[in-house]
Every structure is written in C-alpha cells, then in structure tokens.
N, C-alpha and C positions, 0 to 999 in steps of 0.2 A: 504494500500500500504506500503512494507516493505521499510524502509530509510537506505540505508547504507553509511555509515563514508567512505567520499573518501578517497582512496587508498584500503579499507576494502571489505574481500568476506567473504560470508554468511555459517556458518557451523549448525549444529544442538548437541545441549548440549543434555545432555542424560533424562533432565526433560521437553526436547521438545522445548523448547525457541529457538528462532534464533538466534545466535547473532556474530558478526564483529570479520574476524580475520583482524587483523592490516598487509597489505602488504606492507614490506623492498621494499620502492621504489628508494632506492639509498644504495645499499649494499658496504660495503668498497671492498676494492680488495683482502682483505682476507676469508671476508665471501665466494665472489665468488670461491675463491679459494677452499675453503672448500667443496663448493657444487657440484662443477666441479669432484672435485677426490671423494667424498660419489659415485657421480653418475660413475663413470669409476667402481670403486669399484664392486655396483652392479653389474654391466654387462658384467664386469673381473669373476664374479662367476655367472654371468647366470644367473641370478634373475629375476625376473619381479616386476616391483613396488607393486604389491599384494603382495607378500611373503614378503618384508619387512614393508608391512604394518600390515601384521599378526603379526611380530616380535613387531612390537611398538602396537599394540592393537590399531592403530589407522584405519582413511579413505587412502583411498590412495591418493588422493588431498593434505594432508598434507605432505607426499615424494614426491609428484610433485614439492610443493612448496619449499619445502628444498633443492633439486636437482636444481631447479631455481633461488637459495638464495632472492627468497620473504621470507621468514623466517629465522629464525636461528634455529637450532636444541640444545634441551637440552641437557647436560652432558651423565644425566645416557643414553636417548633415542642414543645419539651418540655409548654410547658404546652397547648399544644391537646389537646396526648396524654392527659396527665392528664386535662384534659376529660372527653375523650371514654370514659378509661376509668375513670372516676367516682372518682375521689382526689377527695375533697373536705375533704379534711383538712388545716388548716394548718401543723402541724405535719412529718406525711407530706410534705407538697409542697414545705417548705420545707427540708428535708433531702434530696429529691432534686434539688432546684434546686442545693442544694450542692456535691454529687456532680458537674453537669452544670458547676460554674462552677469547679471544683478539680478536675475528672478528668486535669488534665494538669501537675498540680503536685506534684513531688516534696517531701516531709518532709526530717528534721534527717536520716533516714540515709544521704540521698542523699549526704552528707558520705564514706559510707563504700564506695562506690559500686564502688571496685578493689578490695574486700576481702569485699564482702558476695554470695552468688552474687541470683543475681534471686530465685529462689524463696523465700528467705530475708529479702529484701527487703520483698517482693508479704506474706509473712507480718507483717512488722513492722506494715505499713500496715492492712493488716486488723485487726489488734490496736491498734492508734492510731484506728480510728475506732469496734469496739466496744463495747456497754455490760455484756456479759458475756461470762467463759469460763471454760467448763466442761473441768474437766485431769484424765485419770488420768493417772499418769505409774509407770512400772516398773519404772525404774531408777534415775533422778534424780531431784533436786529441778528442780521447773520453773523455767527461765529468770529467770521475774520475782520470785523468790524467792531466788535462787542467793546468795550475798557475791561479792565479786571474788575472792578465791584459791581458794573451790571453783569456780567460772566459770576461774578460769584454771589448772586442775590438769584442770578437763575438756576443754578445748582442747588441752594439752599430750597428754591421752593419745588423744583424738579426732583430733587430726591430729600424726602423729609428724613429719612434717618442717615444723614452724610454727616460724618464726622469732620472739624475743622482740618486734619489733613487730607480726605477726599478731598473736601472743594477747594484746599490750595491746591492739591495738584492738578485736579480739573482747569483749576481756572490757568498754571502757568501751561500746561499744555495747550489749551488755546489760544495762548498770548503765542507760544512758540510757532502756532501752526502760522502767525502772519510774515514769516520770513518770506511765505513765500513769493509776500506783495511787493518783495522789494529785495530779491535776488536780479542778478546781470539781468534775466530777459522775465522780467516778472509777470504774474500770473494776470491775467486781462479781466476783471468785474464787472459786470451788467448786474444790475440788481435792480428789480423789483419790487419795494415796498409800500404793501399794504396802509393806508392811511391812521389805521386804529395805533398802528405800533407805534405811532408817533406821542399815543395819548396812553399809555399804559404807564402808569409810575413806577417800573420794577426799581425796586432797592431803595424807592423814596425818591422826594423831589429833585435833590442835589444830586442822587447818582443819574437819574434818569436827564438831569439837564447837561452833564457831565459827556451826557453819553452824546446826545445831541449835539453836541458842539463836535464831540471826534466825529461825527457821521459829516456836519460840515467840511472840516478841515480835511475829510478824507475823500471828499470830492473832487476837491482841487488835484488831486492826482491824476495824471494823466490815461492810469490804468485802470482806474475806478471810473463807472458810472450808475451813479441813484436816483433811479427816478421811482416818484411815488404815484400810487396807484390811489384815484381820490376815491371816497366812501361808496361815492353813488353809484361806480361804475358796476354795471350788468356783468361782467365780468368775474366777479367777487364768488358770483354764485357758480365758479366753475372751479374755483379752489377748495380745495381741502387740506391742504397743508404745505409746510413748505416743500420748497422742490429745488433741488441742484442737479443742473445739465453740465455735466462735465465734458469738454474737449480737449484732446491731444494732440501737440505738434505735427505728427505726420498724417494724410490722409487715408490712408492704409487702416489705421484705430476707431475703430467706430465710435463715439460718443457710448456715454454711460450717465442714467441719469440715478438721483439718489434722492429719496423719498424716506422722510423721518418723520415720528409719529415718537407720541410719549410711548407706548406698548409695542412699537414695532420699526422696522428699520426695511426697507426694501431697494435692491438693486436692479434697474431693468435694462438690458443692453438687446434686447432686441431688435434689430433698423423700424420695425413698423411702430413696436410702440414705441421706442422714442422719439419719431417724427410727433407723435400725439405730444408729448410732451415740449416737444419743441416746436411744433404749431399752439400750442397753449400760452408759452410763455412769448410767442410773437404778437397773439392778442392783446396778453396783460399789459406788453410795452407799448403797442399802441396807444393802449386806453389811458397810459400814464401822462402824467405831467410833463411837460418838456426838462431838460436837466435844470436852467436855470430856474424854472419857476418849483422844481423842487425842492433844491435849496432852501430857495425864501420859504417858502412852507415849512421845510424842518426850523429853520430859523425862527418862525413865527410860534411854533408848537412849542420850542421851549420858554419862550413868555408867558403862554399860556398852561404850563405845569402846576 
C-alpha cells in the first residue's frame, strides 16, 4: 500500500519510483496571483493545458497545479510559458518573473502576523504591490487616509473586547500601510466618499475635525483624488458597503476587487464580476462632486462638527 506525505500527490519519476509532490496548501496572495494570470494567459491565446505541457516536457497535472498555485512554477519553466503564450513584453515578463521569485516572501506585516487575520493580511499585500485603487467607502474614511486616533477610536468600537495593545498595533499597522502613498512611483487614489462620513463624530469632535483637515491636506497630492458623493444621490441605494478595486502595473493582472463587511471579508477576481464593480464605482464618480467643490464641502463639514 503506497503512503503518501499529507498534503503530497503521487507522480511517476522517469526510473518508475513513485514519489510525493509537496502541495502549496497555503499559497501567499502573490503566488495566487501568479497563477490566476499564467492561467488567463493561456486561455487569452487559446491553449489547452496539453500544449503547455508539451512546452515544459512535462504531465499536465503539473499546469493544473501551477494554474491552482498548489505549486510554484520555476524561472526558466515560467519563461517557456511566456513563450509560448506570446508575452513578449519586457516589462510584462519582468514583473511576472517577480511575482515567481517573491511568491513566497512575506512583507513588513508579517511582523504582525498574531494580530492580523490572513484575509486582512493577503489585502495588505495586494495593496503593496498595486498601482491603483479605486475606494467608495460609506461609512468611513479609508484606511490609508485614517490619523491614528480616528484608526484607533474605530478599532475601539469595531472590536469591543481589544485590549490597548491590539489597537496600538492595529492602529501602527495602518499608519505603516501608507508608505505606500509615497514610495518612488506611488500608489494612485480615486476615492469615493459617501457624504454621511463626513458627519459621523468617531472618536469625538477634535478627532473627527482632526481627521478632516488630513483628508484636506491629502488632496492636495497629486496621487490622491476625493470626491464626495452628496446624500441625495440615487446612487446610495446601490451601495452596500465599502469596496476597493485594486489594479496592477502590468496588463497581463486582472484587477481584484475587495469587499469588507464587519462579519465578512470577500475577494472577487473574476473579469465579469469585476467589470460590475467597476461599472458601479464609475457611476458613484459620476454622481460625485467635482474635486474642488469636494474639498470645500469636507472643509465646510468640519465647522459644522
């Protein structure tokens, strides 16, 4: 009776012996990433898993698995791929190479690793390696926008039993996540805010004008845009919560959007529904304020706290 190493399936070496391939039971969010565009890849040029398994001289269980990110795929094997499925773009191929040689390297949050859930994590990193995102948000100010006492006035009411070092580290972890507003080619901000969020007093008058004033001042960046969405807009009634449309540098990566909920957390990378989400959040923009009359409205909302 053949014994196989949990997590391991069964191949055949060329001198006949059986033996375990190791399955990626917990792939990072870049592996996946990887594996999601290899497989678009194919199927962008019509391929059938055979034909790329002719290209790598391999089974085709081993493309299944790679397209699955139970495995990781090696360098030179990546690039035959590309080959065959006509990347010929330096740029493109050099950012998937990337992907293939970091898919198992955790970032600065891994630091926070007992603190952070995975979903939450797998989102960080998403957002650490895109070149845009697109935010309506409907309650709050977005994460990477937050100050630290409105970040730790919404941890306090988001989780009522958080001890005061949960929510310091809650809160310097999203102070950390805004590096990435202002690394060399920094991350690009469309945000959509909801009108209410301007009237909410989290953490009291002071924090909440506090805050208001960073959302001005963080306009003025050139990579930052907020526009608010006013009460009355017909619109409203097609939200349900916030939403972040993430994009990545090369074309090749499909968008990923992320859908956060107090009880729930959802990832959807499918091309048709993201188009939904990304036709949604073209309406919201519409319906918004222009940049500059957004402003004066944040402006005006904190006099009126």
């Amino acid at each position: 009776m053949l014994s196989v190493p949990d997590g391991g399936r069964l191949t055949a070496h060329r001198s006949g012996e059986v033996a375990a391939v190791p399955v990626n039971k917990n792939p990072t969010v870049r592996q996946r990433r990887l594996a999601r565009t290899l497989k678009e890849l194919r199927t962008g040029a019509d391929l059938t898993i055979a034909q790329s398994a002719r290209q790598l001289a391999c089974a085709e269980s081993k493309i299944s698995r790679i397209e699955a990110a139970q495995s990781g795929v090696r360098l030179v094997d990546l690039r035959l791929l590309l080959d065959l499925y006509g990347v010929a773009d330096p740029a493109a191929r050099s950012r998937l190479e990337a992907l293939s040689r970091e898919g198992r390297l955790r970032g600065w949050w891994d630091r926070y690793s007992d603190t952070l859930s995975p979903l939450y994590a797998d989102f960080i990193a998403l957002e650490s390696d895109a070149s845009d995102m697109y935010s309506i948000q409907t309650f709050l100010v977005p994460g990477l926008l937050q100050t630290e006492d409105y970040t730790r006035a919404v941890v306090r009411a988001q989780i009522e039993d958080a001890g005061a070092e949960q929510v310091e580290r809650l809160t310097k972890v999203r102070q950390e996540r805004r590096a990435v507003l202002m690394r060399e080619a920094p991350l690009r901000m469309w945000v959509v805010l909801s009108e209410s969020v301007l009237k909410h007093r989290i953490g009291g008058r002071a924090v909440m004008q506090e805050q208001l004033d960073f959302l001005v001042a963080s306009a003025e960046q050139p990579n930052i845009n907020i526009q608010v969405l006013p009460e009355e807009s017909d619109v409203h009634a097609a939200l349900f919560g916030p939403v972040a449309i993430l994009s990545f540098p090369e074309a090749t990566e499909t968008d990923v959007v992320y859908v956060d909920s107090l009880l729930s957390t959802l990832y959807i990378e499918e091309p048709e529904e993201v188009f939904k989400y990304t036709n949604l959040f073209r309406r919201a923009l519409a319906e918004s304020l222009p940049r500059t009359e957004s402003v004066a409205l944040i402006e005006r909302a904190k006099d009126k706290i």
